[in-house]
C-alpha positions as CSV (number, residue, x, y, z in Angstrom):
1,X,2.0,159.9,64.4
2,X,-0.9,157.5,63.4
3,X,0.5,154.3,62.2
4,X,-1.7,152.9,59.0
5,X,-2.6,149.6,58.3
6,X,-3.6,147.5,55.3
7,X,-7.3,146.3,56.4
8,X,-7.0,143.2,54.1
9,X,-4.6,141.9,51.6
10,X,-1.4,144.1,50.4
11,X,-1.7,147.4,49.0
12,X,-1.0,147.9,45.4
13,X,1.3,150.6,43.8
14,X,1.8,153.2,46.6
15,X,3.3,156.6,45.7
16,X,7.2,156.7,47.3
17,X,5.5,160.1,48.9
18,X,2.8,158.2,50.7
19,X,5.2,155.3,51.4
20,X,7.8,157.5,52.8
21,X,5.7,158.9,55.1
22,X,3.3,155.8,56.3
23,X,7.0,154.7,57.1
24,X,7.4,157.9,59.4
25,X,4.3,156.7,61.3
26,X,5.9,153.0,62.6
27,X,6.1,154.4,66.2
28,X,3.7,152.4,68.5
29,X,1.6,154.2,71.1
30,X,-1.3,153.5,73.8
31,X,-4.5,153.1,71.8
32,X,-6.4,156.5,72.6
33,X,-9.2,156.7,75.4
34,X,-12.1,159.2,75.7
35,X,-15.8,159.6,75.3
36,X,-16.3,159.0,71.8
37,X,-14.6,156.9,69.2
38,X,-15.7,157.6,65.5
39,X,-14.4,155.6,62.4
40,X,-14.0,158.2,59.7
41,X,-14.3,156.4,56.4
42,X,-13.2,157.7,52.5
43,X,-14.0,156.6,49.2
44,X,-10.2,158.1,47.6
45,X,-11.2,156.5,44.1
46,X,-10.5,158.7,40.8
47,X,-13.8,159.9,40.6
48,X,-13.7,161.7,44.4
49,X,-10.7,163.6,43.8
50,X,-11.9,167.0,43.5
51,X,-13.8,166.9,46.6
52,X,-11.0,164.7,48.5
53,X,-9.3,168.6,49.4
54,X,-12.7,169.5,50.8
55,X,-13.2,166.0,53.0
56,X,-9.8,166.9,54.7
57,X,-11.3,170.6,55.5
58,X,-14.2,169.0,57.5
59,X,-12.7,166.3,59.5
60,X,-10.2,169.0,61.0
61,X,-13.7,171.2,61.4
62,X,-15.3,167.9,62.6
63,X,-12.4,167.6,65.0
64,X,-12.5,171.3,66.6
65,X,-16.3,171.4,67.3
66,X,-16.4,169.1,70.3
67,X,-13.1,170.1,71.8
68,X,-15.7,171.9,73.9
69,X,-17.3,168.9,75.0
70,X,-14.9,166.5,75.7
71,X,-13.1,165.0,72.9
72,X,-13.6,162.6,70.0
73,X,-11.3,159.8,69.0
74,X,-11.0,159.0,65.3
75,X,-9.6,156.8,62.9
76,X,-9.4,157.5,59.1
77,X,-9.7,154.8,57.0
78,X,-9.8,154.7,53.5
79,X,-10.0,152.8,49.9
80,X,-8.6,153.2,46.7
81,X,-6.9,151.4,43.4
82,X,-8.8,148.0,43.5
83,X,-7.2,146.5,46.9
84,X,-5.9,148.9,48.8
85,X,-7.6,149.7,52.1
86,X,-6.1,151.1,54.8
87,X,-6.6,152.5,58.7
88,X,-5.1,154.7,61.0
89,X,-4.6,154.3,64.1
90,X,-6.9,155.8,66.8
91,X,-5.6,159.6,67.5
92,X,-7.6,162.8,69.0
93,X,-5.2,165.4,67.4
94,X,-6.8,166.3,63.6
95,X,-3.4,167.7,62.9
96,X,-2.1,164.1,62.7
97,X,-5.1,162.7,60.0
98,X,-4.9,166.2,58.1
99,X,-1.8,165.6,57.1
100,X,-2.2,162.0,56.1
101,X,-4.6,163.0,54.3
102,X,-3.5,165.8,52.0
103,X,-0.5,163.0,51.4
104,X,-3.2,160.5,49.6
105,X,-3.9,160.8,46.1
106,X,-7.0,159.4,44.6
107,X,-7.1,156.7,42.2
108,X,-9.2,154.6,39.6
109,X,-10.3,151.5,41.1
110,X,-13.7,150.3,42.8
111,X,-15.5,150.7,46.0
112,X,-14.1,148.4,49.1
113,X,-17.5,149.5,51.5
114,X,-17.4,146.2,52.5
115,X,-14.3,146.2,54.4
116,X,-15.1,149.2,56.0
117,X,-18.0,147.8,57.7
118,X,-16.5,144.6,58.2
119,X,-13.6,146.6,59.8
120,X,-16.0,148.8,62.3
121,X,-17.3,145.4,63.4
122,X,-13.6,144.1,64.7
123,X,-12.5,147.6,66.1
124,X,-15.9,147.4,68.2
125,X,-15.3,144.0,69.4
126,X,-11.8,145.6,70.9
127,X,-13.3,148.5,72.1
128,X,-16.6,149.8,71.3
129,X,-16.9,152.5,68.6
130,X,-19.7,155.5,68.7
131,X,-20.3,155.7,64.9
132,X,-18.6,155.5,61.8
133,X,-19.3,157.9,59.2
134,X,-18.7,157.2,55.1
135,X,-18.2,159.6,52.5
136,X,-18.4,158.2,48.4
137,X,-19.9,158.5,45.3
138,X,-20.5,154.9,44.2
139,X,-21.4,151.7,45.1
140,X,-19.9,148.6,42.8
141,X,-20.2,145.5,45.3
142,X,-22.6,142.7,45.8
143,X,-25.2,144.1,48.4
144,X,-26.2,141.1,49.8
145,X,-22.8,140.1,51.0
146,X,-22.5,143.3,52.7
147,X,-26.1,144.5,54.3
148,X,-25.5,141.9,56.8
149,X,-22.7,143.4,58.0
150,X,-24.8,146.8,58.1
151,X,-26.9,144.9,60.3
152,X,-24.8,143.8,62.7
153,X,-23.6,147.4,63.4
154,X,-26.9,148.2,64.4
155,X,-26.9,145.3,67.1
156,X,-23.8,146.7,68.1
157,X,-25.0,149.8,68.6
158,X,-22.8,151.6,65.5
159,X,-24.9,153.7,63.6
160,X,-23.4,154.3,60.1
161,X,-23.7,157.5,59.0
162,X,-23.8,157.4,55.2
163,X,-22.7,160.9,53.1
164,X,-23.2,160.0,49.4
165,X,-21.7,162.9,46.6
166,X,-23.7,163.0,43.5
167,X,-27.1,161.8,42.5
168,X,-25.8,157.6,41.9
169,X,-28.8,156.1,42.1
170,X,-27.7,153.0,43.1
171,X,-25.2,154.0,45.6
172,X,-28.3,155.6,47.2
173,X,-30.7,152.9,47.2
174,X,-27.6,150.7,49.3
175,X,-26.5,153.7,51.5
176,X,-29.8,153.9,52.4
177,X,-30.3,150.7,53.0
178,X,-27.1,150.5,54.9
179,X,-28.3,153.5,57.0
180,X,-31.4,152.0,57.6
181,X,-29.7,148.7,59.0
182,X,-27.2,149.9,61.0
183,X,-30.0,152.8,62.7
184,X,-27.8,155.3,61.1
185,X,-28.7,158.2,58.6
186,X,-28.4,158.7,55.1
187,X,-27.7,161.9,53.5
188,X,-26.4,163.7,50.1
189,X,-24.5,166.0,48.8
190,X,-22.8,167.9,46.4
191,X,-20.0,170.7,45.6
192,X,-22.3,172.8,46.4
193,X,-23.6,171.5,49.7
194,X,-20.2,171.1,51.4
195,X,-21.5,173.5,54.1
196,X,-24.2,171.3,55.2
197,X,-21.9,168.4,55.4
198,X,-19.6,169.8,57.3
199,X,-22.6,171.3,59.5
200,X,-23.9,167.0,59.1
201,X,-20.2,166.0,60.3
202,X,-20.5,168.4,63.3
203,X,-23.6,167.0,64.6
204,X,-22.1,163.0,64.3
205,X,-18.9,164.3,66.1
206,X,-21.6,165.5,68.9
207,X,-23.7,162.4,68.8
208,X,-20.5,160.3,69.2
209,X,-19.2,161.9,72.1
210,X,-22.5,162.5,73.9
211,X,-25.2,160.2,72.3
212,X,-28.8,160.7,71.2
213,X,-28.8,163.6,74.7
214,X,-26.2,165.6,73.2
215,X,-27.8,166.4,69.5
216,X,-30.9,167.1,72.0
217,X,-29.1,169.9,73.7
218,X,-27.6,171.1,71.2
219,X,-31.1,172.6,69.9
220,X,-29.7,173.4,65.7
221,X,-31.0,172.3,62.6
222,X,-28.1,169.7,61.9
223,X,-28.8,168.2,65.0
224,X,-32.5,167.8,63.9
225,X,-32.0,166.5,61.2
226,X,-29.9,163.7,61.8
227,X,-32.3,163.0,65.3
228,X,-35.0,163.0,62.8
229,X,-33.2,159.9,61.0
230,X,-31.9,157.9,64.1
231,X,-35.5,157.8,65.9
């Protein structure tokens, strides 16, 4: 079971559900090897919870569509309340991160982007990560002391893929921005868009298993797209 983590500081107010069973997932195990390592990151504030039931449909679809091609390891992290983010650990079965995640309840509190890119940065000094992908609505932190960050993904090699909900025009203007830095993509979305999203997802879960070649070969729209972005 994936063990999760605080990223920074302790976590405030935890459901006894979720803390029952993040203490289910206290087992240690090997960290996960394979051809692609994507960070999978949430916005799980108030404002995302109708759509958080349709996030958790299209990682598991996210997961199954390069089982052909060798395999993708991910880790979920996410943010809520006003200081609680938290990670999984690295796992290739979608099962596992499903579950956690239909076990999470959104709640009020403010974006934490920040410590998701900050994080992506130390898990790719351990071992280097493909991409990391972020799906949100809102943007309520100080830009300049996060577009650095962005831009040391993109010396890294980590493109952030950027999935804003809604029409927030400032959370736009930064997620693109952050896209732009990191030499990821930006994209939006709404309720009714979820199909291309999850066709978007797709596409990063092929990139980060098989690089700029693999959304060549692929030879669909989704794949376009994003190539269309990254070049």
């Amino acid at each position: 079971m994936p063990k999760i983590e605080p990223v920074e500081n302790k976590s405030t107010a935890i459901s006894a559900e979720v803390d029952a069973f993040i203490a289910e997932m206290t087992k240690s195990s090997a960290p996960q090897t394979g051809s692609g390592r994507l960070i999978f990151a949430l916005d799980a504030t108030a404002s995302r919870r109708e759509t958080w039931d349709m996030a958790c449909q299209l990682q598991g679809d996210m997961f199954r569509s390069v089982a052909a091609i060798g395999g993708l390891n991910v880790q979920l992290i996410y943010y809520r309340d006003f200081s609680e983010c938290r990670s999984s650990r690295w796992v290739k079965d979608p099962s596992e991160l499903a579950r956690l995640m239909t076990r999470i309840d959104c709640r009020a509190g403010k974006t934490q982007i920040g410590k998701i890119l900050t994080h992506a940065i130390r898990e790719t000094g351990v071992l280097k990560v493909s991409a990391l992908v972020f799906v949100g609505d809102a943007f309520e932190e100080d830009e300049d002391e996060l577009l650095p960050d962005a831009h040391e993904l993109g010396r890294l090699g980590v493109p952030v893929f950027m999935f804003q909900e809604g029409n927030n025009r400032i959370a736009e203007r930064v997620f693109r921005e952050i896209a732009r830095l990191s030499n990821g993509a930006y994209c939006r979305f709404d309720e009714g868009s979820a199909k291309q999203l999850g066709e978007l997802l797709k596409a990063v879960a092929v990139f980060a298993v098989g690089g700029v070649a693999a959304l060549e070969a692929s030879k669909d729209a989704r794949a376009i797209k994003l190539l269309g972005q990254l070049r």
